[in-house]
C-alpha positions as CSV (number, residue, x, y, z in Angstrom):
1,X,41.5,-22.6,44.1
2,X,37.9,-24.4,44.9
3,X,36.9,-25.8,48.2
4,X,37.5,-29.3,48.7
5,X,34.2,-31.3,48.1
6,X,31.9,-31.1,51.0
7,X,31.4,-34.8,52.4
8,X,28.4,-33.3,55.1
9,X,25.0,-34.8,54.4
10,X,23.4,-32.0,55.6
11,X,25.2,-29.4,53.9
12,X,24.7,-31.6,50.5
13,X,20.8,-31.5,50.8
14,X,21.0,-28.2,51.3
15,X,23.4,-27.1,48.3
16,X,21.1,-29.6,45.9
17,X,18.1,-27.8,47.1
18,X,20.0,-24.5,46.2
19,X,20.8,-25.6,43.1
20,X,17.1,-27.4,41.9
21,X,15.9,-24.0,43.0
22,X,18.7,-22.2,40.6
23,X,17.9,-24.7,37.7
24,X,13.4,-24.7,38.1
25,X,14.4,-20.8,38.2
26,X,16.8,-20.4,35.0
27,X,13.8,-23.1,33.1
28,X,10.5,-21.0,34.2
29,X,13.0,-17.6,32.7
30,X,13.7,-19.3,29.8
31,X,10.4,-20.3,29.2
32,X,9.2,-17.0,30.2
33,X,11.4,-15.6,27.6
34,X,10.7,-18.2,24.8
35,X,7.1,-17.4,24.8
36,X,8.1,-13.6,24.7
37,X,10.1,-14.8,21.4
38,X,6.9,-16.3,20.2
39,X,4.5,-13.5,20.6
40,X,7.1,-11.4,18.6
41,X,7.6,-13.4,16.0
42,X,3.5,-13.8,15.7
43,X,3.7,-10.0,15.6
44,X,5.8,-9.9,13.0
45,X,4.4,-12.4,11.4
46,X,1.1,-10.1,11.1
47,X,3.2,-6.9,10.3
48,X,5.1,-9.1,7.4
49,X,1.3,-10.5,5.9
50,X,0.0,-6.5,6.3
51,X,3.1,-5.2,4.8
52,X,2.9,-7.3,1.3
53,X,-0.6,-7.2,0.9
54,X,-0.3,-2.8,1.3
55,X,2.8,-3.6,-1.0
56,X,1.0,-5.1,-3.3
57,X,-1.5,-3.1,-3.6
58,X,0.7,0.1,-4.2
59,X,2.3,-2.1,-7.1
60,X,-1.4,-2.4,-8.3
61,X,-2.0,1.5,-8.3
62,X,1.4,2.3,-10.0
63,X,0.2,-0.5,-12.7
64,X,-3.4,1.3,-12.7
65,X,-1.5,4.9,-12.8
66,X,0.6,4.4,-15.4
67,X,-2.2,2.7,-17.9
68,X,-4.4,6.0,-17.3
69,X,-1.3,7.9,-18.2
70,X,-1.3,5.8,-21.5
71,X,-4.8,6.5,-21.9
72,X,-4.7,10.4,-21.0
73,X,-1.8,9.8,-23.9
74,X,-4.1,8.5,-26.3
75,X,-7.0,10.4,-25.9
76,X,-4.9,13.6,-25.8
77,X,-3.9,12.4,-29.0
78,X,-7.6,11.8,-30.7
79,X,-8.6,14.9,-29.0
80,X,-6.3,16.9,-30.8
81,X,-7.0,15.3,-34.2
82,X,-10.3,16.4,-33.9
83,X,-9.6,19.6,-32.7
84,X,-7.7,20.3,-35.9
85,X,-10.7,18.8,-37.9
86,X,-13.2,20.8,-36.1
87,X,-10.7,23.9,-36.9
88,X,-10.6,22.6,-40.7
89,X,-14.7,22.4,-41.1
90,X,-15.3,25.3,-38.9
91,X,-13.4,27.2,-41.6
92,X,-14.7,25.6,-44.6
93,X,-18.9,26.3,-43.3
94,X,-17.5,30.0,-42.9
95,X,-15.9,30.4,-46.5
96,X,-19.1,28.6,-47.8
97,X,-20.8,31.3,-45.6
98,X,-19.1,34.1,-47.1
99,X,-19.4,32.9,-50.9
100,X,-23.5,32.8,-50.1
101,X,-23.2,36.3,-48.6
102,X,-25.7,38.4,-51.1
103,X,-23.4,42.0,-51.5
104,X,-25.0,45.0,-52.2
105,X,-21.9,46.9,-54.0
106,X,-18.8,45.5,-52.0
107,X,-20.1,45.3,-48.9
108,X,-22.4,42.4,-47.5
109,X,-25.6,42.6,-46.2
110,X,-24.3,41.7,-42.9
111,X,-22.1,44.7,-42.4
112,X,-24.7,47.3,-44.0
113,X,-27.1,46.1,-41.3
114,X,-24.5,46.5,-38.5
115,X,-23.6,49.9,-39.9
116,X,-26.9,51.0,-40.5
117,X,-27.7,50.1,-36.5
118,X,-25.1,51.9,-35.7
119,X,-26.0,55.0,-37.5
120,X,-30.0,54.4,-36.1
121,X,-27.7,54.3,-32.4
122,X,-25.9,57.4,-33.0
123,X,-27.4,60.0,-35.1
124,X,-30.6,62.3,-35.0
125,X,-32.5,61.6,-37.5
126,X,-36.3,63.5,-38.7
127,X,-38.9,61.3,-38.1
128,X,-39.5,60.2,-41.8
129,X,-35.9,59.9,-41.9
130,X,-35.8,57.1,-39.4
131,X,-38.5,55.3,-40.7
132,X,-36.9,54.6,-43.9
133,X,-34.0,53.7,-42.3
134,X,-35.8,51.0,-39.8
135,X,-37.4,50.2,-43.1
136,X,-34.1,49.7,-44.7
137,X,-32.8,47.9,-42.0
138,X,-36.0,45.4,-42.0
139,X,-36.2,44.2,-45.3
140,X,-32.2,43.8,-45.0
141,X,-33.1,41.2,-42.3
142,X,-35.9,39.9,-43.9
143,X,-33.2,39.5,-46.8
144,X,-30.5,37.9,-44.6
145,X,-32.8,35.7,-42.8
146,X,-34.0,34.1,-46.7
147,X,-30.5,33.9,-47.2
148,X,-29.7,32.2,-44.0
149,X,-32.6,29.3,-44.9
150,X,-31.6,29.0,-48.2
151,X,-28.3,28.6,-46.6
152,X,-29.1,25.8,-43.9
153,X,-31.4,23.9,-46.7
154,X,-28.3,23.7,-48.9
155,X,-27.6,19.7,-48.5
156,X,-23.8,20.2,-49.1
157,X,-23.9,23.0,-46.1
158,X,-26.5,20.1,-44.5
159,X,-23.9,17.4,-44.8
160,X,-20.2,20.1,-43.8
161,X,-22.5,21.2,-40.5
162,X,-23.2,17.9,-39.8
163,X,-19.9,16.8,-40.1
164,X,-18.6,19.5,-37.9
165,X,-21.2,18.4,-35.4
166,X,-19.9,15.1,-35.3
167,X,-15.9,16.7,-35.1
168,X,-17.2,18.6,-32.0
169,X,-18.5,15.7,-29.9
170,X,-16.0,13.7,-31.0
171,X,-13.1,16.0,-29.9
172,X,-15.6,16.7,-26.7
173,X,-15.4,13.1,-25.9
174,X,-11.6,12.8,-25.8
175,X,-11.1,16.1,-24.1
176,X,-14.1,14.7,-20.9
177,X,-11.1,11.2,-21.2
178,X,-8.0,13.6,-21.1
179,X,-9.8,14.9,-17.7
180,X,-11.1,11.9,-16.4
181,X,-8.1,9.6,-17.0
182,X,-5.5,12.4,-15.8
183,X,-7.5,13.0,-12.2
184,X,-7.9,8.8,-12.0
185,X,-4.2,8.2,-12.5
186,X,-3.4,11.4,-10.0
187,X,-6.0,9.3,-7.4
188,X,-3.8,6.2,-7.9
189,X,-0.5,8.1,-7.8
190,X,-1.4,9.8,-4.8
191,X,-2.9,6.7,-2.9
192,X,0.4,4.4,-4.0
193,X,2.7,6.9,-2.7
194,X,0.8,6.6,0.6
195,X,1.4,2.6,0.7
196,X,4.4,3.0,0.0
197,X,4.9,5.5,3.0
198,X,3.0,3.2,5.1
199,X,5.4,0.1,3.7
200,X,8.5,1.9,5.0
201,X,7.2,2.5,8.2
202,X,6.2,-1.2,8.4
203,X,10.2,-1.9,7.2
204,X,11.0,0.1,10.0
205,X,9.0,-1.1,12.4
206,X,10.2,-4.8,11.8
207,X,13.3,-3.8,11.8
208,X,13.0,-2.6,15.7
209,X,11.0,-6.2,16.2
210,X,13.4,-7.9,14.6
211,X,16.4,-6.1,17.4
212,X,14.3,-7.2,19.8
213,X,13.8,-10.5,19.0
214,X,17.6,-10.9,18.9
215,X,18.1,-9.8,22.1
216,X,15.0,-11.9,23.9
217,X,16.5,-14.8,22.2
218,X,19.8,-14.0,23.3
219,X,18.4,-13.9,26.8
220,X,16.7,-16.9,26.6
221,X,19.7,-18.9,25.2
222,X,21.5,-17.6,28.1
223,X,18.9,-19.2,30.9
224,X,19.3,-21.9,29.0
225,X,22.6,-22.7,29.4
226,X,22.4,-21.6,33.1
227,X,19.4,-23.9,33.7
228,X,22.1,-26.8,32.4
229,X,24.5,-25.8,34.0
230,X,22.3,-26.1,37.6
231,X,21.0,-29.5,36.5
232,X,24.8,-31.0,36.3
233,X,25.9,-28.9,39.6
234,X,22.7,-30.9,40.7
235,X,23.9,-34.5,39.4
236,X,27.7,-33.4,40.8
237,X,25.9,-32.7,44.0
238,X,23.5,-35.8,43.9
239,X,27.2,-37.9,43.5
240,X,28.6,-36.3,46.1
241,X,25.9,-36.9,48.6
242,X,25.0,-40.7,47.2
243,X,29.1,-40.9,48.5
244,X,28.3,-39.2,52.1
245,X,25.5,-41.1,52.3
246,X,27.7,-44.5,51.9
247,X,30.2,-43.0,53.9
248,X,27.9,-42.3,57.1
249,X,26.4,-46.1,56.9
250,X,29.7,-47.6,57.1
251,X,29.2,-49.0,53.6
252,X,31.7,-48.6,50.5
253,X,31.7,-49.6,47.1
254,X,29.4,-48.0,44.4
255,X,30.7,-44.6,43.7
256,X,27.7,-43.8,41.5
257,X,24.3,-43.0,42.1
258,X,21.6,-46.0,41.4
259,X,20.1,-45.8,38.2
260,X,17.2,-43.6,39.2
261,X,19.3,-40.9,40.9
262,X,21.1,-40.5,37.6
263,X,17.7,-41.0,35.8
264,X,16.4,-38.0,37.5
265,X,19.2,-35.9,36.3
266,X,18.5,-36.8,32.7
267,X,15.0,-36.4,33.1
268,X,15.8,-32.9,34.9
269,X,17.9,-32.3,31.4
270,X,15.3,-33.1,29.1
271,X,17.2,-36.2,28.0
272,X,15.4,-39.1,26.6
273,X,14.4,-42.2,28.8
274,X,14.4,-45.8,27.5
275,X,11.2,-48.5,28.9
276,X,14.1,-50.3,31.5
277,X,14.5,-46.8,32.5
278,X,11.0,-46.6,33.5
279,X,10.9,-49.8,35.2
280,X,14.3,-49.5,37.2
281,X,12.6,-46.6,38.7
282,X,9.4,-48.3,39.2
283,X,11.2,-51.1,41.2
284,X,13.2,-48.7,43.3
């Protein structure tokens, strides 16, 4: 059961004291707490703007990976059309080669000169002996190198090597793209994955800010309610003692506080406060 109301002036000063201290206490925490909300939520704020523009930007890199994959794609591709053409004209300059091949018997001039080098290498010949073999062997290359001008100046030889020139830098072209492409879409893959590492930790991280907004705010709500709760014990108090007051002077009557007493309390409350407000209290 609660004590009877207290009807001592003294005590009643004292207990409103008490309890202004309580509620300018309970306000100051609360305010204390609310600005504690506030930096948090600019934190996250800044964590949130970080976050998408490092999300973003690993959304760019896939994009940018996966179009050099379409390109290493491509060029692997044109690279190995050409590397068939290449193949193709490669063999056609060698059958051409073969058909201009001057034979002495069955055997081209090529291979009697390699197995007449190989005899010079190998055997031991007289001295006259060897000369008319290095004689042989010289007007074999004096042969082969006719033959191989003749075989150059030929303009349908002319127009195949040229052909297979092209093929080669062609094919050499696509195969630098296939390398270039394939390390520049590895860069991108490797840098997105990264962000996106870096993204999860940020999830996390706002997570845990978020908890701990939750539970500031919670406080904060709390000292909230206990700074209201002061400010009526306060008006209950301030009633009480407008009563003692009364009491002590002999007088009786109003059982309420004048308008500025209960003024005060509202403006303890945060409540709003009208112009006859202002001037009741003015006049008192």
């Amino acid at each position: 059961m609660d004590p009877p109301p207290s009807t001592d002036v003294d005590d009643l000063e004292k207990r409103r004291t008490e309890a202004n201290a309580r509620a300018d206490a309970h306000r100051a925490k609360r305010d204390t707490l609310n600005a504690e909300v506030r930096a948090l939520m600019d934190q996250r704020g800044a964590v949130i703007h970080d976050m998408r523009e490092k999300s973003d930007d690993a959304w760019a890199r896939r994009n940018e990976r996966d179009r050099l994959n379409d390109a290493v794609r491509e060029a692997k591709k044109n690279r190995e059309e050409w590397n068939q053409k290449v193949g193709r004209l490669t063999e056609a300059v060698h059958e051409k080669r073969k058909a201009a091949d001057v034979k002495k018997g069955n055997v081209s001039l090529w291979r009697l000169l390699k197995d007449l080098e190989f005899k010079h290498m190998t055997s031991s010949l007289s001295k006259e002996a060897e000369e008319r073999l290095i004689g042989e062997m010289q007007r074999i290359q004096r042969e082969l190198k006719s033959q191989e001008e003749r075989f150059r100046k030929d303009p349908e030889i002319l127009a195949l090597t040229k052909e297979l020139d092209d093929a080669r830098a062609l094919a050499e072209k696509y195969h630098k793209e296939v390398e270039e492409s394939a390390l520049a879409a590895q860069k991108n893959h490797e840098e997105m994955g990264h962000l996106y590492e870096a993204v999860d930790a940020m999830r996390r991280q706002l997570d845990e800010m978020q908890g701990k907004i939750t539970t500031v705010k919670t406080a904060s709500d709390e000292e909230h309610k206990l700074h209201i709760a002061s400010i009526e014990e306060v008006r209950d108090i301030e009633k009480l003692l407008f009563a003692a007051k009364r009491k002590a002077a002999g007088e009786s009557g109003l059982e309420e506080p004048p308008k500025e007493d209960d003024l005060f309390a509202r403006i303890k409350k945060g409540g709003k406060i009208s112009t006859e407000d202002l001037l009741a209290l003015q006049k008192g």
